[in-house]
N, C-alpha and C positions, 0 to 999 in steps of 0.2 A: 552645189547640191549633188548626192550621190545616185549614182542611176538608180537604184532601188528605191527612193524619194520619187525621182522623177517617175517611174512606172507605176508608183502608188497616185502619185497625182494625176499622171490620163488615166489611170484605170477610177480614179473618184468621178473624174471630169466627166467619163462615160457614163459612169452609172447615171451621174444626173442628168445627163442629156436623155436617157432612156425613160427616167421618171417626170423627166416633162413633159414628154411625147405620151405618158398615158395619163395627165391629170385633165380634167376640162379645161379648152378653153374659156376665156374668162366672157363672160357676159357681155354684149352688143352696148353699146352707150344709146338712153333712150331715145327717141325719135319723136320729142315733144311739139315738133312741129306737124307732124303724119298721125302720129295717135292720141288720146284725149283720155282715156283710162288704162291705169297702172296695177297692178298688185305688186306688194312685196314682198320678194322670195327670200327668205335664209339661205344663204352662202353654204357651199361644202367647207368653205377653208375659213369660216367667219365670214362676220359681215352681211352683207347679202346685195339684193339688185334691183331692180324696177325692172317687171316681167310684161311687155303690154299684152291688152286685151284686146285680143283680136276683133272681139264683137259684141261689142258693149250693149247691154240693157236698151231697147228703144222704146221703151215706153215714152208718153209725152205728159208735161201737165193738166193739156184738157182730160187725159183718161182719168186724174185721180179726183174721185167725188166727195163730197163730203167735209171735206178736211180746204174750206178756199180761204180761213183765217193762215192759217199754219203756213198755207201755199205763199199766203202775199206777206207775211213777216220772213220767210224763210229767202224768198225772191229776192227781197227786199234788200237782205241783207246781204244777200251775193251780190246783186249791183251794186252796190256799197263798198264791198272788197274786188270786185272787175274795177272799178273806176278811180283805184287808187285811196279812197278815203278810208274813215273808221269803222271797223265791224267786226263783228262778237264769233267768236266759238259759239256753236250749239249742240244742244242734246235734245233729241227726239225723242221723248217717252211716253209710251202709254200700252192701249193693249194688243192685243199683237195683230198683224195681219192688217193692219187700219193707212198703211200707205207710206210708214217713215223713212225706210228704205228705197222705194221706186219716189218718192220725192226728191231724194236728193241724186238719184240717178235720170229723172225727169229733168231735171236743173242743170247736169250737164250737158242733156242732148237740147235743151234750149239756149244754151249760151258756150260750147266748145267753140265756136266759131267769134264769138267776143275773149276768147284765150280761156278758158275756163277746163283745166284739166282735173281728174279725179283721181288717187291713189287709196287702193283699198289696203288696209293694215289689217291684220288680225289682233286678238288680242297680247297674246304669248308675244308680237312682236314689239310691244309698244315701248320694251327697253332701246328697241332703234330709232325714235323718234330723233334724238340729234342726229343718228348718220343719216336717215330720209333725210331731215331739212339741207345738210350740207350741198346733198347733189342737185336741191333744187338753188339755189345759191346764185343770184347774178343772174337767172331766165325771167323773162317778159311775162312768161303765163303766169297765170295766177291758181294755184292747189286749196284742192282740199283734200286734207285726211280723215277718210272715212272709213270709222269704227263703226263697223255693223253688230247689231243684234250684242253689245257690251255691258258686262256686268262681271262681278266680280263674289267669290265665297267666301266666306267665313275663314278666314288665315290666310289668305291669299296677298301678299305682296306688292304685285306688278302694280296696281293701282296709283303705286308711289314716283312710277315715272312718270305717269301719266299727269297726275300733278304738278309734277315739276317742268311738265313742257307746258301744261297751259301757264302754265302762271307760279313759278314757282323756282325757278333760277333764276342766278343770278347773270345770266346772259338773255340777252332782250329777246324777245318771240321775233321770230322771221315774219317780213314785212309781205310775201309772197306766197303764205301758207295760212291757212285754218283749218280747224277740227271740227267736224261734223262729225255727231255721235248716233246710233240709238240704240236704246234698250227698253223694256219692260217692266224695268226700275228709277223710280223718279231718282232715288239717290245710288243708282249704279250694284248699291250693296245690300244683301239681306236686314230685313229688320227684326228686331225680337221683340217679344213684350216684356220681357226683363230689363232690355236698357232704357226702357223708359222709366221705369223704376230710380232709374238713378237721375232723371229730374229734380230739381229743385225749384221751392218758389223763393226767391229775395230780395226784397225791396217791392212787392206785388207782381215782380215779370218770374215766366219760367226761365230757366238755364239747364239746357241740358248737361248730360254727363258726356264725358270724355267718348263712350264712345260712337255714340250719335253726334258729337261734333265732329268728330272724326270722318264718317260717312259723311256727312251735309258740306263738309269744306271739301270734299272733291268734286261734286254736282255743283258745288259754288263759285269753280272755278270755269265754267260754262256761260256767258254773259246773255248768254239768248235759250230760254226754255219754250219750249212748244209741248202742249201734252196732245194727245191721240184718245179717244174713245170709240164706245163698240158703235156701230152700227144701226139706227133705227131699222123696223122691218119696209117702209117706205125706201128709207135712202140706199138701202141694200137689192132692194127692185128696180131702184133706179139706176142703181150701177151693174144690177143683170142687163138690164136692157140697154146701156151703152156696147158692152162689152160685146154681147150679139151682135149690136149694131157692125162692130167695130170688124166684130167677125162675118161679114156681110151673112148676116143668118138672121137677122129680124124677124118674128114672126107677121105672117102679110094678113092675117084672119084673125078673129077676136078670139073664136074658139081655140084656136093653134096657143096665142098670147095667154088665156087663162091656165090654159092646161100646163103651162111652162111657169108661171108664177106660182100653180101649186107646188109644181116640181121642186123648185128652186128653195121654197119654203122649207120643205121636206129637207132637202136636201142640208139648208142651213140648221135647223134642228139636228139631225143627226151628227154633226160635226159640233156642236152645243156653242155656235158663235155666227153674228151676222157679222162679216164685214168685209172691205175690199178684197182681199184674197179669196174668199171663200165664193163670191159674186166672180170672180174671175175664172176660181176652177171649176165653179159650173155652168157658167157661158163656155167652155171650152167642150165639156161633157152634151152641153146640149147642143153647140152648133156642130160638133161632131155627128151625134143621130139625125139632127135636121140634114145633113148633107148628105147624108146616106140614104134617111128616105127620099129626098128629091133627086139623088141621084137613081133613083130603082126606076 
């Protein structure tokens, strides 16, 4: 090799060494043992990592009211997948603010300690659902991937990976993993009044058209539905006054107690929705002024 070869080669071999030293280093390997929720981050170079969460959600199941069908099918079926046996994908839907999301973050903080970890996916990421699964590959714990607040638009794509991880390649679903979903859409996707149009009756049953079958076979690939509903104006007083509780701000007098159930009323009208959310940010609003007057 001639010297001018070789000066071109240490001077390549430099450069690279200089563009290694200013790329990131690469991502910590997760600490499935110390933490118990995950998000997943996109990669600068592709790919991406399991980011943990330093401070996970601590809500608990006795705070969520209303919803104690949902709670013992949903329980139910995470023991079921802690314990090694058979259990369903789920999709959480209904109307909004009614508990689907701090359910399944309730569920962690009741069972991370029987191995029960959580990884939150976004939607845009769900083409990575095989590389998630690989790194969790051969671990003791048991995942859930959870799709918050998911739904999909008119032209929209991605829907089609997501199919094909629940059920839908031809490589077997990881024995260590399930999908916990929710959204606001029983079938994930808008509906119009014109694809029902393309209904037919034959032989006295309906058959949809292609593309409401199309929508219904990817909610079908879900083996566990749970639906959500609004609020009664009792059960939504009833979950003011836990949340108070909870906020050591109970009211100690009748008069104090009425005057805050009208509030609360008020309160839930002007936001045009009763339900667990709305009961919670105004237990926050009102044990805020309670503490201020009893602090004066």
């Amino acid at each position: 090799m001639s010297d001018d070869w070789q000066r071109l080669l240490e001077r390549a071999h430099a450069l690279l060494d200089r563009l290694e030293g200013l790329l990131p280093p690469p991502p910590p390997e997760p600490d499935f043992a110390a933490v118990t929720a995950f998000r997943w981050r996109d990669g600068q170079r592709g790919g991406g990592f399991l980011e943990p969460v330093a401070h996970p959600h601590g809500i608990r199941l006795e705070d969520l009211r209303g919803i104690d069908e949902q709670k013992q099918a949903l329980e139910r079926n995470t023991r079921q997948f802690l314990a090694g046996l058979p259990a369903n994908n789920a999709l959480l839907w209904g109307s909004r603010g009614t508990g689907k999301s701090s359910l399944v973050k309730a569920l962690l903080n009741e069972h991370a300690g029987d191995g029960l970890r959580v990884i939150e996916v976004e939607k845009h990421q769900l083409i990575n659902l095989p590389a998630i699964v690989r790194t969790l590959e051969g671990r003791p714990e048991r995942f859930i991937l959870f799709c918050d607040d998911l739904s999909f638009e008119a032209g929209e794509s991605a829907y089609k990976g997501l199919k094909a991880a629940l059920d839908g390649s031809v490589a077997a679903a990881p024995e260590n993993a399930l999908v916990y979903a929710t959204s606001n859409r029983r079938h994930l996707m808008p509906e119009f009044q014109q694809e029902n149009q393309q209904s037919r009756m034959i032989g006295g049953e309906v058959h949809h058209g292609e593309t409401v079958e199309e929508k219904i076979s990817l909610s079908d690939r879900f083996g566990l539905w749970l639906s959500f509903h609004p609020f009664g104006q009792d059960l939504y007083l009833q979950a003011v006054d836990h949340w108070l509780e909870r906020f050591g701000m109970a009211p100690t007098d009748a008069a104090t107690r009425e005057e805050i159930r009208r509030r609360a009323l008020q309160w839930a009208l002007a936001r045009g929705a009763r339900s667990g959310r709305v009961a919670w940010q105004f237990a926050r609003d009102a044990a805020g002024r309670l503490g201020l007057e009893r602090g004066r």
